[in-house]
N, C-alpha and C positions, 0 to 999 in steps of 0.2 A: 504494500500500500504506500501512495506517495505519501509524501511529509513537507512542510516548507521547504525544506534543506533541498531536496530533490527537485520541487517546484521552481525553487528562484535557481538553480541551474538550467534549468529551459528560458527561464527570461535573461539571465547572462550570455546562455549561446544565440542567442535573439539579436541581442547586443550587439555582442559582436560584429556582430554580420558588418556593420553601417562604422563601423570605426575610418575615421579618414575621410567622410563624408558628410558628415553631418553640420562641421564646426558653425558657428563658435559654440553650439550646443553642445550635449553629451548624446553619446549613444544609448538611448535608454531601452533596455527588453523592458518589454509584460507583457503577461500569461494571465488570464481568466478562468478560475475552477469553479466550479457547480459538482455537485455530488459526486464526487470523486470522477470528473472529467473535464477534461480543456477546452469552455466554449467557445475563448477568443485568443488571440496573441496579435502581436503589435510589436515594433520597433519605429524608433525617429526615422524620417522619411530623410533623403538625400534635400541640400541646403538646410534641415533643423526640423522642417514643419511637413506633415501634421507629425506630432508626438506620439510615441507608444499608446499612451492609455486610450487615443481617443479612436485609435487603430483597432485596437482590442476592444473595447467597447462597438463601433461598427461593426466587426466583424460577431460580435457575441448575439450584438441583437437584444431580443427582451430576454434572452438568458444568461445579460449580467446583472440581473434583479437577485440580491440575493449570492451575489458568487464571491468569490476572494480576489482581489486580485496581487499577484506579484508581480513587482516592480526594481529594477535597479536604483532609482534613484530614487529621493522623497518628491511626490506632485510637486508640481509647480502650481502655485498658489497665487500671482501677479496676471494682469492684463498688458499681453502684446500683443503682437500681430494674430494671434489664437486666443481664444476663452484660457481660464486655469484645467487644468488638468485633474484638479481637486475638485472643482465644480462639475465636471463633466463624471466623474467616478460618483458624486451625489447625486448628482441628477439620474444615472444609470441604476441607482439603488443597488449600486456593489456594498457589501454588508462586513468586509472585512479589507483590512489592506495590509500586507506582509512587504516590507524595505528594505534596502540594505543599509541606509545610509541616510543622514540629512544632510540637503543640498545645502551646500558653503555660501553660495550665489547670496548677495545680501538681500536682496529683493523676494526670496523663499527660505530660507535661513530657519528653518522648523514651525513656518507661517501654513505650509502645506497641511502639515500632519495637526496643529492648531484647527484649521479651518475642517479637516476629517474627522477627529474628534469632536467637533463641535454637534454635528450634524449627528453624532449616533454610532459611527462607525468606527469598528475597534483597530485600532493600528499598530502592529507591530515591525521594532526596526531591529536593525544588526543583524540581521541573517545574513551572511555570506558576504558581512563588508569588509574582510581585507581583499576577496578577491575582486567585488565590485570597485573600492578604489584602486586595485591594482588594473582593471580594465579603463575605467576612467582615470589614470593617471594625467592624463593630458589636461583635459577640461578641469579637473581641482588644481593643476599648477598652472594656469591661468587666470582661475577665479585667485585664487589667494597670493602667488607669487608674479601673477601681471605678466607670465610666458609659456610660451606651450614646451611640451615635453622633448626633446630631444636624443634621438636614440643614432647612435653610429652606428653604420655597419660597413664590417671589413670582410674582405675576402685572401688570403695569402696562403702561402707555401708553411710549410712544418716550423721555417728558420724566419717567420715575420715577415715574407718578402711579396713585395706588390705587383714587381716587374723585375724583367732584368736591367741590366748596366744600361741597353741601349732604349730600354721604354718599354720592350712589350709586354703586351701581360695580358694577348687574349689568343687564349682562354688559360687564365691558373684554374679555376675551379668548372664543374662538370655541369653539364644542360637542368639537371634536376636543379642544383643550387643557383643557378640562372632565373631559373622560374620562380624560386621560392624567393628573389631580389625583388621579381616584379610585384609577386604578394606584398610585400612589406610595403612599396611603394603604393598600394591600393588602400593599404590600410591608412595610412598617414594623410595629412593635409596637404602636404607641401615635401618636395626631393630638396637638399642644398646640397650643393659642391661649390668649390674653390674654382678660382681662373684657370688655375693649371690644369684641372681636369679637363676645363674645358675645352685650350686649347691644345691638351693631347689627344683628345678624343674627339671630341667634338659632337658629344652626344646629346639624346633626343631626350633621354630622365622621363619616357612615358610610360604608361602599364600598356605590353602589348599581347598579355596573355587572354585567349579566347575567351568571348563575355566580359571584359575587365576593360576594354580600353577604356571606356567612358566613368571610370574610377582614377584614371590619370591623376596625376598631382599637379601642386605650383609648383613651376621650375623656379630655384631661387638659386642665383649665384654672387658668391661674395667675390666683388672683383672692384679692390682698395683703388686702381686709375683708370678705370673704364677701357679695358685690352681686351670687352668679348669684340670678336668678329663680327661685323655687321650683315655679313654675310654666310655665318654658319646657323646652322639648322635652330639653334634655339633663337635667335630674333628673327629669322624669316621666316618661324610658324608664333612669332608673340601674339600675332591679331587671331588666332586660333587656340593657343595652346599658353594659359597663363605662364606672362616668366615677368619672375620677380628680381631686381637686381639690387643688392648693398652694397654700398660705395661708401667714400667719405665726402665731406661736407664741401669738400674746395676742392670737386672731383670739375672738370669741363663742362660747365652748363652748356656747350653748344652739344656733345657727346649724350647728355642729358636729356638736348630734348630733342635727337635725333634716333635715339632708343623709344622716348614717349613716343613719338610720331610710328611708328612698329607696332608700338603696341604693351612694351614691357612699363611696368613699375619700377621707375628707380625711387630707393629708399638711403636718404645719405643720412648717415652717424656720424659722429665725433671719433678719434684717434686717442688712442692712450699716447703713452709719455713714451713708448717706443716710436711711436707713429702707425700704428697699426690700427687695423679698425676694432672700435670696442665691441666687440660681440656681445656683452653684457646689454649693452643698451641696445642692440641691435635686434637681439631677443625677446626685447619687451616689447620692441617697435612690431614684432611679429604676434606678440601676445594683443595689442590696440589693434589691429587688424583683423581678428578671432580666430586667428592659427592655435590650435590643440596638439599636434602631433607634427613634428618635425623628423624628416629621416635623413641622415648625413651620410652621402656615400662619397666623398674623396675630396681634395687629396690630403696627404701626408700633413702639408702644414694646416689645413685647415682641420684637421680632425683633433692634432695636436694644440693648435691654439684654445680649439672648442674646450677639451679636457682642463686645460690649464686655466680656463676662466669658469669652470666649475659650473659649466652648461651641460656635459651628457650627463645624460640622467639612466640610458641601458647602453648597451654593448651587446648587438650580434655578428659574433665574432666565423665567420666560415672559413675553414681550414682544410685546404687540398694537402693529400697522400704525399707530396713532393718537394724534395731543397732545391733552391740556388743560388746559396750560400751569401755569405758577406760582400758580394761584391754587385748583389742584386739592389733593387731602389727599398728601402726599410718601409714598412706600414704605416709609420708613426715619425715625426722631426721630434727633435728633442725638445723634453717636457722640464728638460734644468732641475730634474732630481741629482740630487748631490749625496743623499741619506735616503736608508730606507725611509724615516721617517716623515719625510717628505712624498713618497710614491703615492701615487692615486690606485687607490684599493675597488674592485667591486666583488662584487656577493654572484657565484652563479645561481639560475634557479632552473634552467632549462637544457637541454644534453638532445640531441638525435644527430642521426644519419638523414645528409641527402644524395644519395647515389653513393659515391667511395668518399665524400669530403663530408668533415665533420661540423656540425653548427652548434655550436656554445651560447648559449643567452647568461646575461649577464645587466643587474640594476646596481645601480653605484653603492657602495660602503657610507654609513652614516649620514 
């Protein structure tokens, strides 16, 4: 027989689905039960709207009079572009509501579960909130820390290595781990990479896995003097394919607005006292934007500055069967650890096989 515990996992894998799509909202499941069976389910719809519950609720019909509903997230309780989500579960005469969590969002802040109680309706929360905040990681470090979440992902040989001496590096790792880059990419809001990637590659950062492309991400690239190509692939598809660029502040306004006329978003930050771009503030400038999920695929220095300014938040780390020793391009530029004590630690929680190369997942330490 189901139980909550079992219930709010069907609204978690619900969730999920819509990660990377939804922003600047949260990805919310919910499940609908009546007499021990499931008369409705819901998730956020692509751009935010309409929400789970009111999903699940159509779908239930007049047999969510009376049913439970599980939810990832606590109602939203506020008037936006939708009704509340708490009014619409009263109005349905749903008779129980099971949560994981209250919403951080200041505007619903335990207003939801307030406004549920009020009506008659018995509300239980905490069921399965370390792993609903670990699914909404993104959307709570926006709401509270003002940036979305930042997760690296590396691809290299046994000995750290991205490429060889003279650049190549396709293919280090196998077609399976190829495809599971472009998952990642579906899931997020937005790809970032450094200039250097760009102008080694010259890549498109789109989802082009079957049924996915139209999950594509922002293309966002950090490039400190404005050296993208005007003519490679990523600004002659900007009027089609969002590309977002950070620069700094006293970058070429005529370069500026001949990227704008394209199509891309340029975003200029301030420099630290290296002269580098401050990625910190640059992060937050992506948080006012309602970016939630950030994914970082290259290069060296960029992944390494990211680290150093105390912006990733995971590491998925894919590691092909194969050396090419010290004299290959390294994964990572140096992070100026001197001392262990100084090293940047993270916690793995995730371990598989894709094809013969290994995928490590990994959330930052403390």
């Amino acid at each position: 027989m189901h139980n909550d515990i079992d219930y709010m996992k069907i609204a978690l894998n619900m969730g999920a689905r819509m990660l990377g799509q939804v922003a600047p909202n949260p990805s919310v499941g919910c499940v609908l039960v009546k007499d021990g069976m499931i008369v409705g389910r819901g998730v956020t719809q692509p751009g935010g709207r309409p929400h789970a519950e009111t999903q699940a609720i159509a779908q239930a019909g007049d047999k969510a009079k009376g049913a439970t509903a599980y939810v990832t997230l606590e109602p939203c309780s506020h008037h936006g572009k939708t009704p509340p989500c708490s009014e619409a579960l009263i109005n349905a005469g749903i008779a129980r509501v099971v949560a994981t969590m209250e919403d951080p969002d200041p505007r619903v802040s335990g207003k939801g579960f307030t406004m549920l109680r009020a009506a008659g309706i018995e509300v239980v929360s905490g069921v399965l909130a370390e792993e609903a905040a670990f699914q909404q990681e993104g959307f709570l470090k926006r709401v509270k820390h003002g940036r979305p979440m930042f997760t690296l992902k590396l691809a290299s040989t046994l000995d750290g290595r991205i490429a060889t001496e003279s650049g190549e590096s396709r293919w280090i790792t196998g077609e399976t781990a190829r495809q599971y880059v472009h998952t990642l990419r579906a899931s997020n809001d937005a790809v970032m990479v450094g200039i250097g990637t760009v102008l080694a590659d010259d890549p498109e950062l789109t989802c082009r896995l079957a049924g996915l492309e139209k999950a594509s991400p922002i293309r966002i690239v950090v490039d400190r003097q404005l050296n993208i190509p005007m003519t490679g692939k990523m600004v002659t598809a900007a009027g089609e394919k969002p590309l977002w660029i950070i620069t700094r502040e006293k970058s070429d306004a005529g370069k500026i607005k001949e990227l704008e006329k394209r199509g891309a978003i340029v975003l200029t930050v301030p420099t630290n006292d290296d002269g580098y771009i401050d990625l910190g503030v640059a992060a937050r400038k992506l948080g006012e934007r309602g970016l939630t999920r950030v994914l970082v695929e290259g290069g060296a220095y960029l992944a390494a500055a990211l680290i150093k300014d105390g912006v990733i938040d995971r590491l998925e780390w894919i590691t092909a069967p194969s050396l090419i020793g010290d004299d290959g391009k390294p994964s990572l530029k140096p992070l100026g650890v001197e001392t262990l004590v100084q090293r940047h630690q993270f916690k793995p929680y995730a371990c598989k096989m894709l094809g013969n190369d290994r995928l490590e997942s990994f959330v930052r330490a403390g």
